[in-house]
C-alpha positions as CSV (number, residue, x, y, z in Angstrom):
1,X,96.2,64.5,122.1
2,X,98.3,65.7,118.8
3,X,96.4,66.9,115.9
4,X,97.2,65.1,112.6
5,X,97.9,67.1,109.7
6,X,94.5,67.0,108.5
7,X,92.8,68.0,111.8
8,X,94.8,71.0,111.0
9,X,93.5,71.8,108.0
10,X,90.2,71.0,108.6
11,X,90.1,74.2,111.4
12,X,91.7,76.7,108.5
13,X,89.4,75.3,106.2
14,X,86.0,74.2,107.9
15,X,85.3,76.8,110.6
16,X,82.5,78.5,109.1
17,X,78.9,78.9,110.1
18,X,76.8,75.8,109.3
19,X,73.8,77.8,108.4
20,X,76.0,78.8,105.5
21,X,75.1,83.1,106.3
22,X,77.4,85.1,104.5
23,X,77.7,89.3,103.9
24,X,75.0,89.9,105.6
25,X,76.3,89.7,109.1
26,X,78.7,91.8,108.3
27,X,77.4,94.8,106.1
28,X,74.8,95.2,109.1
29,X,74.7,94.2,112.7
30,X,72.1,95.5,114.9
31,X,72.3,99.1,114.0
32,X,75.8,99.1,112.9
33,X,77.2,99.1,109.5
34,X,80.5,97.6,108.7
35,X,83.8,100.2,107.9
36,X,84.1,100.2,104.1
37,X,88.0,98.7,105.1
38,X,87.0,94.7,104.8
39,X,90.5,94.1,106.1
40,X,92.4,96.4,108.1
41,X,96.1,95.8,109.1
42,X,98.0,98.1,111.2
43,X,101.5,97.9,112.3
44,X,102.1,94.2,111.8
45,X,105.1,92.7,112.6
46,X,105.9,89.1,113.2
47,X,109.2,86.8,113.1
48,X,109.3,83.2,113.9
49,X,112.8,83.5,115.6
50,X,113.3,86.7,118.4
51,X,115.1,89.4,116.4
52,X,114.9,88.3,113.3
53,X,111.4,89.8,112.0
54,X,109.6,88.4,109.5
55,X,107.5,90.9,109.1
56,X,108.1,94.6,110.1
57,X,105.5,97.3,110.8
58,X,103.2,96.5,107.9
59,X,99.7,98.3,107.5
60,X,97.6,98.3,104.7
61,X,93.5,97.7,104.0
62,X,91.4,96.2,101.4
63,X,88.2,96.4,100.4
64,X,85.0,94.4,99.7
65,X,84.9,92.1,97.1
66,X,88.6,94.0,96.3
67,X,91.3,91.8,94.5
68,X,95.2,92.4,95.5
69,X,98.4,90.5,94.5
70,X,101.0,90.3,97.3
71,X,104.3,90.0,95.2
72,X,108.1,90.0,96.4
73,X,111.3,88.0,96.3
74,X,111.6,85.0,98.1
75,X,111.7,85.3,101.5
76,X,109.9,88.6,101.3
77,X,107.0,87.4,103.5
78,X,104.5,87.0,101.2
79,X,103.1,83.2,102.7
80,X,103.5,84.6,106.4
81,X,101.4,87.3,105.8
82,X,98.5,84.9,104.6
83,X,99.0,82.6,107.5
84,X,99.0,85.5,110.1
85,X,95.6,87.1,108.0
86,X,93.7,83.3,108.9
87,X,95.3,82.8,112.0
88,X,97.7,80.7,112.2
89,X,100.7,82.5,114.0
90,X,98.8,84.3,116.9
91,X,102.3,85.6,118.4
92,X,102.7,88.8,116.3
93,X,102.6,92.4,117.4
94,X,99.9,95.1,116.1
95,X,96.4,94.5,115.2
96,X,94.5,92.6,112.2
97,X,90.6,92.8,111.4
98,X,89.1,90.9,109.0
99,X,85.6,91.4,107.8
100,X,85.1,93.8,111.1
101,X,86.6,91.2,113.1
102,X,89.8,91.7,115.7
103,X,91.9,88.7,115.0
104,X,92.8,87.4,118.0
105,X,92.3,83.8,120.2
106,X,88.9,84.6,121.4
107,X,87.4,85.6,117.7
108,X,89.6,83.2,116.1
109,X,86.2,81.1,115.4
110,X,84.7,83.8,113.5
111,X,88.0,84.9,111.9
112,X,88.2,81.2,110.3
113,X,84.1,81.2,109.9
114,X,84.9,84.3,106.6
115,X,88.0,83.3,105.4
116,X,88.8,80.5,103.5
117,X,92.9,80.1,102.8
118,X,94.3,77.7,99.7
119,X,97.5,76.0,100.4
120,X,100.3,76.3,98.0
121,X,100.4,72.3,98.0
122,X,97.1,70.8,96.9
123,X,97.7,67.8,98.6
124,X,98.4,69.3,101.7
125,X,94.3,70.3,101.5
126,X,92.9,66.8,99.5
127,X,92.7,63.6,101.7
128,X,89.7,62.2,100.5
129,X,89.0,59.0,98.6
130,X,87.2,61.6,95.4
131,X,86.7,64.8,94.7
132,X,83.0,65.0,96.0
133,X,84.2,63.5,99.3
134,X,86.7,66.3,99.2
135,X,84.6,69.3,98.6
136,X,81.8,67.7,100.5
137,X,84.0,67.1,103.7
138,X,83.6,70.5,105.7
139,X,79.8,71.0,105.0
140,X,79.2,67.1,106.4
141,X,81.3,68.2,109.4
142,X,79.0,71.1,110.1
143,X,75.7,68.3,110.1
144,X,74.0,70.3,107.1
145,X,71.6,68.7,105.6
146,X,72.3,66.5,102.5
147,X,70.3,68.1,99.9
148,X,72.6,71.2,101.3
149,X,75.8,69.3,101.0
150,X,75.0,68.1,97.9
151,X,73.7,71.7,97.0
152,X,77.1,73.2,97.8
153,X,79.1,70.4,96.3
154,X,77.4,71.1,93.1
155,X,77.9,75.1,92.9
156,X,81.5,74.9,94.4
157,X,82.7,72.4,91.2
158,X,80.7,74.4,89.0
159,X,82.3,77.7,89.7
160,X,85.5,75.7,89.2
161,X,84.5,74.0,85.9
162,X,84.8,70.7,87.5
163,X,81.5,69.6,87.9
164,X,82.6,66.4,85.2
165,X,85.3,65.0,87.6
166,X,82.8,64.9,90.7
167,X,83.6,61.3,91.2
168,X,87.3,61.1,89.8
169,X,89.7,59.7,92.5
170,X,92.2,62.2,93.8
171,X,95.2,60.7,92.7
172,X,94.2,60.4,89.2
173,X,93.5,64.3,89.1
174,X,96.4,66.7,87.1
175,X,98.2,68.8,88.9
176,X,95.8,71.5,88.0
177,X,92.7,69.4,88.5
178,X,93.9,69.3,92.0
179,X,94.0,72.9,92.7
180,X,90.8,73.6,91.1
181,X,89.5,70.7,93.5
182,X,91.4,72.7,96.5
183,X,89.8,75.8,96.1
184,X,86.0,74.0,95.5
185,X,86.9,72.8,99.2
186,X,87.0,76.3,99.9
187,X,84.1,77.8,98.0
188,X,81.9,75.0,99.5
189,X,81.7,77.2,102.7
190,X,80.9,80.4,101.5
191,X,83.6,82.5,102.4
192,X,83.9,86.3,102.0
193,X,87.5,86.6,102.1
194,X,89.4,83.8,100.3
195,X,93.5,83.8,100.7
196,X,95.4,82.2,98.0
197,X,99.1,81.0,98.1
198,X,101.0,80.7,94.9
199,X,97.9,79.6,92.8
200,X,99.3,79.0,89.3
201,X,102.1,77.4,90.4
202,X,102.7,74.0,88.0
203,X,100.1,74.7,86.0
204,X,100.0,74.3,82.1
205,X,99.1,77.5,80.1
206,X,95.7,76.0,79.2
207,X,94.9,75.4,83.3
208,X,96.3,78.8,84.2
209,X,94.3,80.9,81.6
210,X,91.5,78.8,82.9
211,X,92.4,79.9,86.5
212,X,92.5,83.1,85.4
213,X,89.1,83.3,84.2
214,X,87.9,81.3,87.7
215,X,89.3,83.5,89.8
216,X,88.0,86.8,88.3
217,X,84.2,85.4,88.4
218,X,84.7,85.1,91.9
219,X,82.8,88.1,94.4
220,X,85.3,87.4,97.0
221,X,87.7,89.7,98.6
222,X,90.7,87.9,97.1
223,X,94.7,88.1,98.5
224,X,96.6,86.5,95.8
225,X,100.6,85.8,97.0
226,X,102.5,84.6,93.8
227,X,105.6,85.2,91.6
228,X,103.5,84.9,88.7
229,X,103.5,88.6,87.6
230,X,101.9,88.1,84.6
231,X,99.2,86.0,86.4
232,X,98.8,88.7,89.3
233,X,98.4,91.4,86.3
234,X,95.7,89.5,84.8
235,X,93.6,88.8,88.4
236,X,94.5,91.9,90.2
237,X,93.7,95.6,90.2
238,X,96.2,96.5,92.9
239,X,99.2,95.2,94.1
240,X,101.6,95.4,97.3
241,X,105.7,94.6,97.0
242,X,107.2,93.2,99.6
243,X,110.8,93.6,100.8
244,X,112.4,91.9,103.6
245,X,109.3,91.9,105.2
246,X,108.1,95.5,104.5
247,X,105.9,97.0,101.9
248,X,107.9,98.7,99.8
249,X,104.9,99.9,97.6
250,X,101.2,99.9,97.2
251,X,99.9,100.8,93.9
252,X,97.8,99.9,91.0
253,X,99.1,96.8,89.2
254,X,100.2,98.3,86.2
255,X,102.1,101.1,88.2
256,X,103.9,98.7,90.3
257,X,104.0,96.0,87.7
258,X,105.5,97.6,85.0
259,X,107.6,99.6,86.8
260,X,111.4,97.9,85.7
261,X,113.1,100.0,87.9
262,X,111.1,99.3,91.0
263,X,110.8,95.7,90.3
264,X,114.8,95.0,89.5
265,X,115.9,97.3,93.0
266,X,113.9,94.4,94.9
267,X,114.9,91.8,92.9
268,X,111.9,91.0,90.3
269,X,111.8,92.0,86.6
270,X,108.9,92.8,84.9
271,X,106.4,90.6,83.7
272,X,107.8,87.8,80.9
273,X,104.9,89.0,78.7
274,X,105.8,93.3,78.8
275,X,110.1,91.9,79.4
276,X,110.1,91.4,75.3
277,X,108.6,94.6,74.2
């Protein structure tokens, strides 16, 4: 039987443990303790047509509760490295681990159960009647309990400041309403590692800075893909360039960020607010 779009979604977004268990599985099993690399890529490469990589030989790791920005020109690779990281092209060469994890068909359950991934498109991810239907859709699908759903409803729109538009239809929300509403979908599920495409984009200054400030409360291991540079300087402490499908640096933000040369040999300029100085 095809899959409609939003059967789709609902396996990137839903596939997490009912019982709602987060870390712990994965700072300690048995009498094992997790690598201090949360996310481990080695030797990644990918392309969609043979021949023509997408991405070539990339390798790089992040740790817990670690925040990087994955910046580049378009076409750089930045979105089909997020969609290889939750497991969505399984056709790729080299080896992925997330939260201790192989990535692969047979652990692609688990890989999806700690890893929640926000669509560039909000309404790619809403497709319920409200917001609460929205946020509440993947814990109902699990059969939690409804003093649990309603539990999880409430602290996801919370951590999103959107706990007054609970019952606000979706197509009534702004454009940044509805990605605050995205992520809450997300953050309903507990994940450890959340993945984030183009975040700010269409937002107003007052619903960026806001994002902003959302983002940098969260404990999650965060990958944040975005031309934004200013926004990626304010949510990130590290940063890999990409450049026609390779990682061309991986630095501190500031370093790579405010480095003009660097940025204009790979066809970004610096940051709109450090361009005037």
């Amino acid at each position: 039987m095809r899959k409609t779009q939003k059967t789709a979604f609902f396996i990137v977004i839903c596939a997490y443990r009912a019982d709602g268990s987060s870390c712990d599985y994965f700072i300690q099993k048995g009498n094992q303790t997790m690598s201090k690399n949360f996310i481990e890529i080695n030797a990644l490469t990918f392309a969609y047509e043979k021949n023509t990589p997408v991405l070539n030989n990339i390798s790089f790791h992040a740790h817990n509760h670690e925040t990087i920005g994955i910046v580049g020109a378009n076409g750089a690779g930045k979105s089909t490295l997020l969609k290889l990281l939750v497991g969505l092209e399984l056709t790729y060469q080299g080896s992925i681990t997330m939260a201790d994890i192989d990535l692969n068909r047979a652990n692609l359950s688990l890989i999806r159960q700690k890893t929640g991934y926000v669509f560039q498109d909000s309404n790619s991810q809403l497709f319920m009647s409200n917001v609460y239907e929205d946020v509440a859709f993947a814990p109902r699908n699990y059969q939690l309990p409804q003093a649990e759903i309603d539990a999880r409803v409430n602290t996801a729109l919370e951590q999103v400041h959107l706990s007054d538009l609970k019952d606000r239809q979706i197509y009534k929300l702004s454009g940044g309403e509805k990605k605050l509403a995205a992520i809450a979908t997300v953050l309903s599920m507990k994940p450890d590692i959340m993945l984030m495409d183009e975040p700010s984009a269409a937002l107003d200054p007052k619903k960026r800075r806001n994002l902003i400030h959302i983002l940098n409360a969260l404990p999650q291991t965060k990958l944040i893909a975005s031309h934004d540079l200013d926004f990626i300087l304010d949510t990130c402490s590290r940063v890999l360039l990409l450049s026609h499908g390779e990682i061309i640096a991986d630095d501190t933000a500031e370093k790579i960020l405010l480095d003009k040369t660097l940025l204009e040999e790979n066809n970004l300029e610096l940051p709109l607010s450090y361009s005037r100085k």
